[in-house]
FILUM-793017 format. One record per residue: x, z, y of N, C-alpha, C, CB in turn. Coordinates in nm, 4 decimals, always signed. Glycine has a CB too. Layout:
! FILUM-793017
R       n.u       n.w       n.v      ca.u      ca.w      ca.v       c.u       c.w       c.v      cb.u      cb.w      cb.v
R         X         Z         Y         X         Z         Y         X         Z         Y         X         Z         Y
...
END
This chain:
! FILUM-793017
R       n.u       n.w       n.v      ca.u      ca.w      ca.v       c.u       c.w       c.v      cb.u      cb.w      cb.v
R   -2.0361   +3.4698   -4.8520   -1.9853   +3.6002   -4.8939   -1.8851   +3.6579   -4.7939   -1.9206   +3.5890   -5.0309
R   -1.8996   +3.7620   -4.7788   -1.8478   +3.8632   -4.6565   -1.6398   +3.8219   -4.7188   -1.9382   +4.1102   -4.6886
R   -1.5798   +3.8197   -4.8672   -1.5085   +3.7924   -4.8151   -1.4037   +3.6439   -4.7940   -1.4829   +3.8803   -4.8419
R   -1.5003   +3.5230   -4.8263   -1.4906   +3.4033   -4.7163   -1.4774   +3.4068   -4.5961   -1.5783   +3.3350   -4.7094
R   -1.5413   +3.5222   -4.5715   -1.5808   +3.5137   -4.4308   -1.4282   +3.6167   -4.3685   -1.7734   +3.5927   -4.4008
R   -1.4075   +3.6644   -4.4471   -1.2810   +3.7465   -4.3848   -1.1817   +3.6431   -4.4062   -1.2357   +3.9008   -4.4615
R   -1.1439   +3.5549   -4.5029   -1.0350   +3.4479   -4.5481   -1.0496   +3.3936   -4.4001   -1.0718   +3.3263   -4.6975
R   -1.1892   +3.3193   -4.3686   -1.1639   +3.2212   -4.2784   -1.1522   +3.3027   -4.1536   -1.2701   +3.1092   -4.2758
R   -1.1520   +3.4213   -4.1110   -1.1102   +3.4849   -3.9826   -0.9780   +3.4743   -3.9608   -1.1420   +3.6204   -3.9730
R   -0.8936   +3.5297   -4.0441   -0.7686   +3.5283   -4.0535   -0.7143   +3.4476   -4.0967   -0.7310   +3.5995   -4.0938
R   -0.7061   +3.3462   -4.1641   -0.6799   +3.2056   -4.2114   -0.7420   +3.0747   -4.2071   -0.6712   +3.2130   -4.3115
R   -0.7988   +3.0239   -4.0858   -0.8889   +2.9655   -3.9831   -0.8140   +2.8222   -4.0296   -0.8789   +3.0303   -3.7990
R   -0.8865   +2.7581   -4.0542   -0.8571   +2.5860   -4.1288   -0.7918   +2.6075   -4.2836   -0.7112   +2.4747   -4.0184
R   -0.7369   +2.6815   -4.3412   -0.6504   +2.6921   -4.4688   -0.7430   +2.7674   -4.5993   -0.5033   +2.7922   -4.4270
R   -0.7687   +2.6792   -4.6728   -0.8903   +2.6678   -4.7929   -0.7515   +2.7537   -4.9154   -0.9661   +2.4310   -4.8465
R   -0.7822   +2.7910   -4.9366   -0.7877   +2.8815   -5.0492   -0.7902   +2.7635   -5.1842   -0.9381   +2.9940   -5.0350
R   -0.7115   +2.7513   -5.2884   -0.7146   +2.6146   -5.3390   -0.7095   +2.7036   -5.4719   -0.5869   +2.4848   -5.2933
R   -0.6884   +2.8107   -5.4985   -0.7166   +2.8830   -5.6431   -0.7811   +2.9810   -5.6999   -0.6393   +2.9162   -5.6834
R   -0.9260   +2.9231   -5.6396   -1.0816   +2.9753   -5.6496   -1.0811   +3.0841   -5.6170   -1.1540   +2.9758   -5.7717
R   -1.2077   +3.1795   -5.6271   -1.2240   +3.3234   -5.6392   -1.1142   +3.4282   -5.6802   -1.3197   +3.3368   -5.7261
R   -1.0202   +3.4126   -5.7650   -0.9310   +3.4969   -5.7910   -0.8051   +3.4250   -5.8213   -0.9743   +3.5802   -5.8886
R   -0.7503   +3.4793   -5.7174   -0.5988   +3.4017   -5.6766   -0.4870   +3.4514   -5.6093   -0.6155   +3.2979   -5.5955
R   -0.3982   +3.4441   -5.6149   -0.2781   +3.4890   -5.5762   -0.2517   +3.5149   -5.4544   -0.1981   +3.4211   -5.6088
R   -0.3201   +3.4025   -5.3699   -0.3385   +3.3554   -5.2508   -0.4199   +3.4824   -5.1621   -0.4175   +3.2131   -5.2671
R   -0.5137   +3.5438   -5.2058   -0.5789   +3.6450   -5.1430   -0.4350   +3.7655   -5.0775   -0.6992   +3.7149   -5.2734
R   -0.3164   +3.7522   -5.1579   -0.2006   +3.8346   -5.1281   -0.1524   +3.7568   -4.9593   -0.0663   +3.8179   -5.2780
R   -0.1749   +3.6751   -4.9361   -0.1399   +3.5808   -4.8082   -0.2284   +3.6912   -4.6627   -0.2344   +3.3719   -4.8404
R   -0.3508   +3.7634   -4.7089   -0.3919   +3.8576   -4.6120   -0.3630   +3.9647   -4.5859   -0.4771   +3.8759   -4.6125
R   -0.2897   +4.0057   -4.7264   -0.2658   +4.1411   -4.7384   -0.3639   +4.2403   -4.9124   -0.3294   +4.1954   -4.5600
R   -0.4280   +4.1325   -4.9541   -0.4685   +4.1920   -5.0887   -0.3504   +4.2627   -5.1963   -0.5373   +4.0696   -5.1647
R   -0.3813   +4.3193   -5.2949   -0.3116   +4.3887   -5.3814   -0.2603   +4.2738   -5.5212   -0.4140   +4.5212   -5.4224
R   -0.3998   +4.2219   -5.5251   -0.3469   +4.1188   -5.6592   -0.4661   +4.0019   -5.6623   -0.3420   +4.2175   -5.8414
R   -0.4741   +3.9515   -5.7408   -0.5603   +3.7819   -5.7806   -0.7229   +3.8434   -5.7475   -0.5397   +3.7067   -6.0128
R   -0.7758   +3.9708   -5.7261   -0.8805   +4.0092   -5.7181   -0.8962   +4.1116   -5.6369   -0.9182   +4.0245   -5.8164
R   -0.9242   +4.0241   -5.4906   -0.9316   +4.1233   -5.3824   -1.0619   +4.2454   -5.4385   -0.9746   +4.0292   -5.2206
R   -1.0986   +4.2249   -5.4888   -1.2183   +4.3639   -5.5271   -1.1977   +4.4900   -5.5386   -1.2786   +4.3621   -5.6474
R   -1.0836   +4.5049   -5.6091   -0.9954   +4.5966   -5.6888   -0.9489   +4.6820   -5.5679   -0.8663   +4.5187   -5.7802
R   -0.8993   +4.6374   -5.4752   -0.8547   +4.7130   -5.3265   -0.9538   +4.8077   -5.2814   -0.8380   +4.6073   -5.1981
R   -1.0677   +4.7764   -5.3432   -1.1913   +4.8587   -5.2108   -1.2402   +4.9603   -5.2834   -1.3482   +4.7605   -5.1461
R   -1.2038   +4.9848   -5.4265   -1.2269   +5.1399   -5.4812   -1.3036   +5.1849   -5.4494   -1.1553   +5.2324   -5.4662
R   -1.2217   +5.2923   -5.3232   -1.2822   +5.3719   -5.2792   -1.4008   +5.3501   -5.1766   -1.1994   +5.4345   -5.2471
R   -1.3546   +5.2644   -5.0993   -1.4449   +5.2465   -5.0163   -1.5728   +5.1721   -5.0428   -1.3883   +5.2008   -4.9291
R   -1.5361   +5.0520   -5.1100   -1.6518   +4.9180   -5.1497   -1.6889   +4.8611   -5.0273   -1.8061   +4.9638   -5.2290
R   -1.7815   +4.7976   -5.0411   -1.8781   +4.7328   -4.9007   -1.8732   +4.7945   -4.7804   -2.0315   +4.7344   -4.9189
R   -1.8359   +4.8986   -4.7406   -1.8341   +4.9594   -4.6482   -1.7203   +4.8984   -4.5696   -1.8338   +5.0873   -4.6792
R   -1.5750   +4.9233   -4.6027   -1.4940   +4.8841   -4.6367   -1.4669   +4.7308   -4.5609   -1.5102   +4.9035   -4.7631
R   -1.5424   +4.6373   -4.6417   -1.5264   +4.5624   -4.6443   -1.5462   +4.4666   -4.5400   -1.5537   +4.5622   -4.7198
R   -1.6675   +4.5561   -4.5075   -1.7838   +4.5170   -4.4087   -1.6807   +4.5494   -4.2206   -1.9671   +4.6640   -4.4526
R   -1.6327   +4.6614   -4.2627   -1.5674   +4.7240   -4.1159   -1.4447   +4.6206   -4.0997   -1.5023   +4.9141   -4.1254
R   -1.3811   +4.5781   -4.2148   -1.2773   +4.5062   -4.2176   -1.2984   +4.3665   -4.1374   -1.2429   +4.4927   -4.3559
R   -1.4023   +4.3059   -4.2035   -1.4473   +4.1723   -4.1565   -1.4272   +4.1697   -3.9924   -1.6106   +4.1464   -4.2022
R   -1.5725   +4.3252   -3.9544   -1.6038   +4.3435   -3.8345   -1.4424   +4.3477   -3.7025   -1.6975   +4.4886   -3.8558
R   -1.3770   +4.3940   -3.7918   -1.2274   +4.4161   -3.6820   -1.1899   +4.2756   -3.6532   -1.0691   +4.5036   -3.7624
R   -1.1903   +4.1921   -3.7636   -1.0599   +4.1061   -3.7469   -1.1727   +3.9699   -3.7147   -0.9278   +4.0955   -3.9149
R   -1.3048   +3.9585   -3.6926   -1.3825   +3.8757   -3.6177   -1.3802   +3.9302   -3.4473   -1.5339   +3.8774   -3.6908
R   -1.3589   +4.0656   -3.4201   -1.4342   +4.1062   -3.3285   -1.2951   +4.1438   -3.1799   -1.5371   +4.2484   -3.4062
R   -1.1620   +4.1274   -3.2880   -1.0291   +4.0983   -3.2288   -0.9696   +3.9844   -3.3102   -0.9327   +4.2269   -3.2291
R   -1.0004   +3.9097   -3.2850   -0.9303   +3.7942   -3.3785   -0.7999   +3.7974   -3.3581   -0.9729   +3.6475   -3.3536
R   -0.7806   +3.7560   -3.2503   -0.6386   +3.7280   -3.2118   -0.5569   +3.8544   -3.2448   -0.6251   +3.6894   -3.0541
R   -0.5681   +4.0151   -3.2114   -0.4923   +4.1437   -3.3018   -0.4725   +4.1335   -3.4022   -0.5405   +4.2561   -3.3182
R   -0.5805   +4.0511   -3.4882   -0.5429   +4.1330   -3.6008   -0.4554   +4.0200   -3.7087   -0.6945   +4.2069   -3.6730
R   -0.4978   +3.8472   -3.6219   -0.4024   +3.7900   -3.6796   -0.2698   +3.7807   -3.6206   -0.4427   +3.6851   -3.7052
R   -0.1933   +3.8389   -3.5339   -0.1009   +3.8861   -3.5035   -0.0538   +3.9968   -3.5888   -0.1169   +3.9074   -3.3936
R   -0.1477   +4.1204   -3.6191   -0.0709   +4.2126   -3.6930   -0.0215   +4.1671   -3.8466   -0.1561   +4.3372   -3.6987
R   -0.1442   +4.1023   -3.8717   -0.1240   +3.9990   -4.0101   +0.0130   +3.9181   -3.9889   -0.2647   +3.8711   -4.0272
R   +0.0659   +3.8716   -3.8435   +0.1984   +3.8154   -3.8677   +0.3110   +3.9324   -3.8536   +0.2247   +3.6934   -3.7619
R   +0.2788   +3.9940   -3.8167   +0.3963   +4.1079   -3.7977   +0.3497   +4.1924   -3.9301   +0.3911   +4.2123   -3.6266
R   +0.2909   +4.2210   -4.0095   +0.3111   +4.3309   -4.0851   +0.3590   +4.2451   -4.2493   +0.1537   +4.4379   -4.0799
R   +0.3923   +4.0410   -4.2033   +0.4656   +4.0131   -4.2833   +0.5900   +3.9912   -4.3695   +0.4437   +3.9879   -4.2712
R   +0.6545   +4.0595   -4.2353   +0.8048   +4.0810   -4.2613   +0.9021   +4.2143   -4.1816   +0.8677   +3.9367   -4.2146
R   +0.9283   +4.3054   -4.3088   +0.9077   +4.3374   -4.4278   +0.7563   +4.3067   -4.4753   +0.9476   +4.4714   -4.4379
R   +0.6795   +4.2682   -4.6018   +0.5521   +4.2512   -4.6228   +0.4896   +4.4539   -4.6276   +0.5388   +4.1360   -4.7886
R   +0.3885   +4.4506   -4.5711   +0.3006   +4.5348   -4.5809   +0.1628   +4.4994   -4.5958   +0.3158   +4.6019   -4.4927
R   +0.0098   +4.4967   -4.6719   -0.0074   +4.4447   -4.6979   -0.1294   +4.4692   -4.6052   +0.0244   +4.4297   -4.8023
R   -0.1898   +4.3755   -4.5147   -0.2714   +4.3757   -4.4086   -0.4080   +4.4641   -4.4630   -0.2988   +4.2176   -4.3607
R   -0.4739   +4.3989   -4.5510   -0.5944   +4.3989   -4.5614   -0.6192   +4.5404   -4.6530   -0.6409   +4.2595   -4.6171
R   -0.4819   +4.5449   -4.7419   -0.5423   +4.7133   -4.8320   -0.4990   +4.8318   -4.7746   -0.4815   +4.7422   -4.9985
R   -0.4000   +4.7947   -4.6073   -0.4140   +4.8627   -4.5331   -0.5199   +4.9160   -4.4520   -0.3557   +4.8333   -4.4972
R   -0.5840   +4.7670   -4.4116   -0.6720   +4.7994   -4.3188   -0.8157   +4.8812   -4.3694   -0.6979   +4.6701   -4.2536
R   -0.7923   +4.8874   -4.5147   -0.9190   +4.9843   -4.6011   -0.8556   +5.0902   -4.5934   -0.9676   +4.9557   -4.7684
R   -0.7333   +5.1401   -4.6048   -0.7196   +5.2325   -4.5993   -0.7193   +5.3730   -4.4961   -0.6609   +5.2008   -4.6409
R   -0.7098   +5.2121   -4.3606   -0.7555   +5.3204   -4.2250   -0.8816   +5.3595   -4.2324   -0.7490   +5.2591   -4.0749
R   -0.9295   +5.2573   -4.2943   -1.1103   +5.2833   -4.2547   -1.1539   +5.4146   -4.3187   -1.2295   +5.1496   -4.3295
END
């Protein structure tokens, strides 16, 4: 699933230990226990462009993921929102 596949881009060895809906999805930048809820507007589209950035610059975007953690801003319902 496309977003495993975004977990393990940006969080490369670190398993996710509280299944499908978890708190932990907030560690990328999600909104709450169900990254789904973020993509509204966009959906799959969305989701899909998201993946595509942060495979296709790995190293940017887990850098911005460390810098946009402090103050927290939240990576990933940002990065839908550029899209």
């Amino acid at each position: 699933p496309a977003l495993d596949v975004l977990w393990d881009t940006l969080r490369p060895g670190v398993r996710r230990t509280g299944g499908a809906l978890t708190d932990e999805w907030g560690e990328i930048g999600f909104q709450g226990k169900d990254p789904c809820t973020d993509f509204r507007g966009m959906g799959r589209l969305a989701l899909l462009q998201l993946t595509h950035m942060c495979s296709v610059k790995n190293e940017e975007a887990r850098g911005l993921l460390t810098f946009m953690s402090e103050p927290y801003i939240p990576f990933a319902a940002t990065g839908i929102n550029v899209t």
